[in-house]
C-alpha positions in Angstrom: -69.9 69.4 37.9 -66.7 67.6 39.1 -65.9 65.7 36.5 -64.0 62.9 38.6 -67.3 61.7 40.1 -68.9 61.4 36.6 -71.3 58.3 36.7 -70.5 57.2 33.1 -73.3 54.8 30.8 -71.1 53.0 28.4 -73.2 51.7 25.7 -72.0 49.1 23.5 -73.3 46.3 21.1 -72.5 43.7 22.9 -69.3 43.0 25.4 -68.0 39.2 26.1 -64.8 38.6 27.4 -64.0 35.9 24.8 -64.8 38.0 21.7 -62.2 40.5 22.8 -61.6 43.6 20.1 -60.6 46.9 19.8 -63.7 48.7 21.2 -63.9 46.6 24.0 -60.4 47.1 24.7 -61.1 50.9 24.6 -64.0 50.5 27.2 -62.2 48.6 29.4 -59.5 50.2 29.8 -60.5 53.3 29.9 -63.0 52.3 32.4 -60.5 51.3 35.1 -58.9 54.3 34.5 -61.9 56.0 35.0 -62.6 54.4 38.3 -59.1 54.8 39.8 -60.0 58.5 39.0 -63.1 58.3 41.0 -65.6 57.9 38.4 -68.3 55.3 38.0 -68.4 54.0 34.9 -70.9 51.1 34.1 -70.7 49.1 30.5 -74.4 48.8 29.4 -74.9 46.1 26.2 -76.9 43.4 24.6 -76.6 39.7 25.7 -75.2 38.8 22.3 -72.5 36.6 22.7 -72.7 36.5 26.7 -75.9 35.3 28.5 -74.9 36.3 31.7 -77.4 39.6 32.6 -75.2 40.8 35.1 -71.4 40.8 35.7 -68.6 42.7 37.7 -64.6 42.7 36.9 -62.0 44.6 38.5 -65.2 46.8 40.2 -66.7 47.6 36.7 -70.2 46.4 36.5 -71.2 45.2 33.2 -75.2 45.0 32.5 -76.2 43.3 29.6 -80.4 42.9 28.3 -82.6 40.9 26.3 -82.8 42.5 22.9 -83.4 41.1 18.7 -83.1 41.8 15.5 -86.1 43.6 13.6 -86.1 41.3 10.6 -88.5 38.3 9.7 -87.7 35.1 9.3 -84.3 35.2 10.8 -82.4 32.0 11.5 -80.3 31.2 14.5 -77.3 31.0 12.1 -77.8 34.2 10.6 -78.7 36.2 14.0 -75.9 34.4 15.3 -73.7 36.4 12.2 -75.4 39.5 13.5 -74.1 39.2 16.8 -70.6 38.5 15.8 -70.1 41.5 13.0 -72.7 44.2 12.2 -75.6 43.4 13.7 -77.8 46.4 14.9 -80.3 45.1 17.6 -83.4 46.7 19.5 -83.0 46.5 23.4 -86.4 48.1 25.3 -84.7 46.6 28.4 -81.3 48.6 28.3 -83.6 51.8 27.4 -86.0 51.8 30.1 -82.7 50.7 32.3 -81.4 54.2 30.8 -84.8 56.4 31.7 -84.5 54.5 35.4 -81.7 55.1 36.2 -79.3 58.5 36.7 -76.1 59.1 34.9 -73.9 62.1 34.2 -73.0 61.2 30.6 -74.4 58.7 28.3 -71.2 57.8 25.9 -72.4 55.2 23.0 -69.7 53.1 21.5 -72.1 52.1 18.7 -73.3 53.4 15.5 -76.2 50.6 16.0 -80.2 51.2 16.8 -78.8 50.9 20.5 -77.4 54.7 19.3 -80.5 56.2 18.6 -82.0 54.4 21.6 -79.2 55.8 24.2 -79.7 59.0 22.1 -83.1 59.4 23.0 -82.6 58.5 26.7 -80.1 61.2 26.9 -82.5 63.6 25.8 -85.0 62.5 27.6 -83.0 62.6 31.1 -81.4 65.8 29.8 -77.9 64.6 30.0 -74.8 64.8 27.3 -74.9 62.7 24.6 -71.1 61.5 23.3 -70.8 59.0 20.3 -67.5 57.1 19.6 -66.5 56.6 16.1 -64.5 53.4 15.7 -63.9 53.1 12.4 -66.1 52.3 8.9 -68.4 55.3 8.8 -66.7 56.6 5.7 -64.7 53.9 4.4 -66.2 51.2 4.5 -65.6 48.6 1.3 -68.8 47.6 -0.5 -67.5 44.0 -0.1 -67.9 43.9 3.7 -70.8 46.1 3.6 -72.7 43.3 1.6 -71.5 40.4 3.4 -72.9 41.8 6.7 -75.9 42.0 4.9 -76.2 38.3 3.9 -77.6 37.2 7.5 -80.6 39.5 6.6 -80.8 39.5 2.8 -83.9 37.4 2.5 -85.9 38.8 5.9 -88.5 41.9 5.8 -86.8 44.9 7.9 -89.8 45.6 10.0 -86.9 48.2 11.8 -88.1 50.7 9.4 -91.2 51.0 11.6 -90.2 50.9 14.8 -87.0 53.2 14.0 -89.5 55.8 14.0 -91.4 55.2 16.9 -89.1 53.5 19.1 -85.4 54.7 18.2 -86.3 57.5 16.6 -84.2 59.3 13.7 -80.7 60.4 12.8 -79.0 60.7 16.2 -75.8 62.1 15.1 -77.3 66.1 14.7 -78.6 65.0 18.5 -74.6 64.5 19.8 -73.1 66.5 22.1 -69.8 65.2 21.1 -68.5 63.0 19.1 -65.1 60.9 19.5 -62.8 59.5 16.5 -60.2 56.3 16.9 -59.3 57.3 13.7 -57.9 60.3 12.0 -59.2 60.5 8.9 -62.8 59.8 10.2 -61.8 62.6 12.5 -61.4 64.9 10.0 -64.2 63.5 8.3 -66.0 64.2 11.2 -65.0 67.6 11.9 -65.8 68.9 8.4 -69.5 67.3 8.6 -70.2 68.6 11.8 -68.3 72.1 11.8 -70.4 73.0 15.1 -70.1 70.2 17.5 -67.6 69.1 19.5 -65.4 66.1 17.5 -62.2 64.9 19.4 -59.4 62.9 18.1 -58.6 60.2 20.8 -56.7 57.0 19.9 -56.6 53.4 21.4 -54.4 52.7 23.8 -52.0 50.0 25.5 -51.0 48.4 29.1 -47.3 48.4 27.7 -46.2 47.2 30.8 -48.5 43.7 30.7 -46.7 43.2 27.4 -43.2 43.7 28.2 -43.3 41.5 31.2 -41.6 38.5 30.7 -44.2 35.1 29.0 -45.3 32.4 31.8 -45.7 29.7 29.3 -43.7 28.5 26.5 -45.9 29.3 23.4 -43.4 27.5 20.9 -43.4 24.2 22.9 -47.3 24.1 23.0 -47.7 24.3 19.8 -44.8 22.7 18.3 -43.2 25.9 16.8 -39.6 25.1 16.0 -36.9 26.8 17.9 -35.1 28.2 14.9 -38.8 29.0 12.7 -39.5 32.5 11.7 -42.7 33.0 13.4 -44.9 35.3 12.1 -48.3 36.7 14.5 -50.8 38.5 13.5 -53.5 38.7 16.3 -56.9 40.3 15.2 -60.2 39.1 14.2 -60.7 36.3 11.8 -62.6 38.6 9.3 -62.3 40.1 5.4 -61.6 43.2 6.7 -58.4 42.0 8.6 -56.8 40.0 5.1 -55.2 37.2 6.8 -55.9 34.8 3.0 -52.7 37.6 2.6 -50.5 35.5 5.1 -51.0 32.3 3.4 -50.2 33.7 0.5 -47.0 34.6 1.7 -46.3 31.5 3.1 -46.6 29.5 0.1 -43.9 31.8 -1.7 -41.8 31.9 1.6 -41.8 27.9 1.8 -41.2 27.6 -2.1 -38.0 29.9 -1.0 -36.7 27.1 1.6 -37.8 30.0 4.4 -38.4 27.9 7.9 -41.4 29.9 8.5 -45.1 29.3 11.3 -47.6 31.3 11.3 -49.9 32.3 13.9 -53.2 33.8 13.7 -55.2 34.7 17.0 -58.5 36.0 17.2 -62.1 35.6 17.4 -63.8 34.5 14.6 -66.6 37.7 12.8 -67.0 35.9 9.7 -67.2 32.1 9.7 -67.2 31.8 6.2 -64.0 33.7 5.8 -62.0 31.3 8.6 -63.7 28.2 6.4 -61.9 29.5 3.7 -58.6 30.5 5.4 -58.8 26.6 6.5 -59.8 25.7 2.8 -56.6 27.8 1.7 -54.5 26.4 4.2 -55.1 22.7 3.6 -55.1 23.1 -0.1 -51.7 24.5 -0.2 -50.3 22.0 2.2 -49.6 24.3 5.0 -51.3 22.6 8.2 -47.5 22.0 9.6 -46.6 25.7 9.3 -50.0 27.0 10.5 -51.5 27.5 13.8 -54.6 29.1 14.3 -56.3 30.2 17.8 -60.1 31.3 17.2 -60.0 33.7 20.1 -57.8 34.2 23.5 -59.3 36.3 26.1 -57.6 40.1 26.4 -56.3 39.1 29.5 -54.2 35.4 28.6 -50.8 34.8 29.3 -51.2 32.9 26.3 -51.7 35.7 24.2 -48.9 37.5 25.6 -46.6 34.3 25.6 -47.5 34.6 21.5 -46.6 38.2 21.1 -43.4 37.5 23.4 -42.4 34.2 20.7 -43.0 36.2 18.1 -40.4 37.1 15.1 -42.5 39.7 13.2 -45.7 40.9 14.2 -48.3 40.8 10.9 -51.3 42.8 10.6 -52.5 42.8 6.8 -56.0 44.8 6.8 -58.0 46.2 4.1 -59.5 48.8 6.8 -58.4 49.4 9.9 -59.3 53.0 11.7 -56.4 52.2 14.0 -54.5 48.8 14.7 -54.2 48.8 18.9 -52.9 45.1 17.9 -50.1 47.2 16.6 -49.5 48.7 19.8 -49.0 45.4 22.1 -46.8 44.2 19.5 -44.6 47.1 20.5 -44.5 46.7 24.0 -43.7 42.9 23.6 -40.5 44.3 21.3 -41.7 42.8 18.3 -40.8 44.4 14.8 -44.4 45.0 12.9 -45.1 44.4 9.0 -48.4 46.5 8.6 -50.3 47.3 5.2 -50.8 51.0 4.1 -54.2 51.6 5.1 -56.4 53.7 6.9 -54.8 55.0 10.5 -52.2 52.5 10.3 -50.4 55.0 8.3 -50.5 58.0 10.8 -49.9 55.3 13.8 -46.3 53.6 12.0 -43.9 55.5 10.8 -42.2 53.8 7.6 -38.5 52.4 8.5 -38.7 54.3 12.0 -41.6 51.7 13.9 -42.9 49.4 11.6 -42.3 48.6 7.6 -45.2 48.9 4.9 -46.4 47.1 2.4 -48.9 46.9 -0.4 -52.2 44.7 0.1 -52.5 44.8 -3.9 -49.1 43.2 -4.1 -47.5 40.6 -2.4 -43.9 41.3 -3.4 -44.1 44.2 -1.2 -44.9 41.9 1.5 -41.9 39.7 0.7 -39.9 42.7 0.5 -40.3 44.0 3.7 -39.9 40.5 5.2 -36.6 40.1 3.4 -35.8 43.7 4.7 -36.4 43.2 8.1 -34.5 39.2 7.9 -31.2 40.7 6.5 -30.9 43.7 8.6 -30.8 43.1 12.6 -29.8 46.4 13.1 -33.1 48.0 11.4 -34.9 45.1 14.1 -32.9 46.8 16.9 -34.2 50.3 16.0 -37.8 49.5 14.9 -37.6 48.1 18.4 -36.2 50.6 20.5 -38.2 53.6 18.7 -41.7 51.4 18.5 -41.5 50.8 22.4 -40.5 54.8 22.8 -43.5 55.4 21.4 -46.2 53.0 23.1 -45.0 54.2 26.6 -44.6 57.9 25.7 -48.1 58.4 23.7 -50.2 55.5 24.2 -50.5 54.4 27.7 -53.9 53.9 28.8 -53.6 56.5 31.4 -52.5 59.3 29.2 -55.5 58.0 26.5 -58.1 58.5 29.6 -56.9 61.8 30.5 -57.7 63.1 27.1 -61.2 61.3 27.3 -61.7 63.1 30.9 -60.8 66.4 29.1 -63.1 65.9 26.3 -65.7 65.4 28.9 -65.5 68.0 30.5 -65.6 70.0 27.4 -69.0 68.4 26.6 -70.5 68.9 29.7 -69.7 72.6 30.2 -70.7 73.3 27.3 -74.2 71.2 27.6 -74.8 73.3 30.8 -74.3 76.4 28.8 -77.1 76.0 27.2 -79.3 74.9 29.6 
């Protein structure tokens, strides 16, 4: 099979343009890729979050169905949690859609019921089966695991019936491949599956959308001093991504006469977490130094306009399988203060593109902002090396090449044995 006229089903949770993350980046990035390349790559998902059934951007095609939550009672509040973080719905619709309908490769972006639904599509249309690890399998911390369990905590999991009849069982030993964001997962991975085909293949960035000059004046609108320290940290307003860490700082770097803002952007997973990052905030007496955006779409000049009025880029996660965030700050040329976690310590290199620090301890943190404030030259470097590396190792392109290769790997090999 020619692998450049691969009709590709994408299958993923949910996908709304205003509750942008990582995997959707990946999808849709590597989608247009895919198409430039000939392919036909369709993104097949719930309506969680985005009503609209049927959509087309930039000639991708985006199909999203009915689906719920097997779990009784279940309020609108707590489905509503499911559908920002965790969730892991039943969609009939999207699976007949699968058994109608002809595709080359089946690639699910989910570790979610929707998995073992796509899985057993695949099988049934007798076509390759790919899974995408993004982060968590392993590693997960027992905290987040039980507050995504909260929402249903008090519900009967009638799922446990119709996993067996309707999305059938353990769909990993089904895969044909499997693809890690991460590389500890993919080592993981590897060593739990010795026999299938696992592939290491990390997020990506338009560098050149983020080195462009900014088309609006992000200090002005928001009243962000000329001569403030501004800190970003873009991600999503979750426990996993720590940002109670950044207030924390900023009450020490105030107490030190430090003209600090900081900026957090990003949708919100966990709406108790962003009441208490509010709580925090407000207690401490830090609304003037504070500005917080719930959520910019991927594609803002806003969002850019941020990363470009940006002193330090911030990204203090308990888990994070990979930190793309980390990547646009880069392009836009702005030094990154990352914790030591997970694959943000394969992605920075310590004093060469980024500096570390400790969640555990906040005097790490206020070492490494002291470090980067009384040493330009180490600014200048982190720069010049961090924006060597997004364009060398991390454009989109070269990230969907390696996706093509993997495959094409899968499929040869799923024809072998036919």
């Amino acid at each position: 099979m020619d692998v450049l006229n691969l009709k590709i089903a994408n299958v993923v949770r949910r996908f709304a343009f205003k509750e942008w993350g990582g995997t959707e980046a990946v999808i849709w990035n590597t989608s247009k890729c895919l198409r430039e390349l000939g392919c036909n790559p369709e993104i097949l998902c719930t309506r969680a979050l985005s009503p609209m059934a049927r959509e087309s951007a930039d000639g991708i095609l985006i199909r999203r169905f009915p689906y719920f939550y097997p779990y009784f009672p279940l309020s609108y509040g707590n489905k509503r949690r499911l559908d920002k973080k965790g969730g892991s719905p039943l969609s009939f619709k999207l699976y007949r859609h699968l058994l109608d309908n002809e595709y080359d490769v089946i690639h699910c972006h989910t570790i979610s019921r929707l998995a073992s639904q796509a899985c057993k599509a695949a099988m049934t249309k007798k076509v390759p089966f790919i899974v995408s690890f993004l982060g968590g399998r392993y590693d997960m911390p027992q905290k987040e695991i039980d507050e995504m369990n909260r929402a249903t905590r008090h519900s009967f999991n009638y799922g446990r019936l119709l996993d067996r009849f309707a999305a059938g069982n353990d769909f990993l030993p089904m895969a044909d491949g499997i693809i890690c964001v991460g590389y500890d997962e993919y080592e993981r991975t590897r060593d739990e599956f010795p026999d299938k085909l696992v592939e290491y293949i990390p997020n990506g960035v338009n560098y050149s959308k983020f080195a462009g000059a900014a088309t609006l004046d992000f200090r002005k609108k928001y009243g962000i001093g000329r001569d403030d320290t501004m800190l970003l940290c873009v991600s999503r307003i979750d426990y996993q991504k720590n940002q109670k860490l950044l207030v924390e700082a900023a009450i020490k770097l105030k107490a030190a006469g430090e003209k600090i803002h900081c900026v957090i952007i990003g949708p919100v997973t966990a709406d108790d977490y962003y009441l208490e990052l509010e709580t925090m905030i407000a207690k401490n007496d830090l609304d003037s130094i504070f500005t917080i955006i719930p959520g910019l779409h991927s594609e803002s000049a806003e969002l850019i306009s941020a990363y470009k009025a940006a002193d330090i880029f911030v990204l203090p996660s308990l888990l994070e399988p990979f930190g793309i965030v980390v990547l646009e700050a880069w392009s836009a040329g702005v030094p990154v203060i990352v914790s030591k976690v997970g694959g943000l310590q394969r992605l920075v290199e310590d004093g060469v593109t980024g500096v570390f620090f400790d969640t555990s301890d906040i005097q790490t943190f206020m070492d490494a902002f002291y470090k980067l404030k009384a040493n330009p030259d180490l600014i200048k470097s982190l720069k010049a090396n961090s924006l060597k590396m997004a364009t060398e190792n991390y454009s989109w392109e070269k990230i969907t090449g390696k996706l093509l290769d993997f495959y094409r790997k899968v499929i040869e090999k799923y024809e072998s044995k036919k």
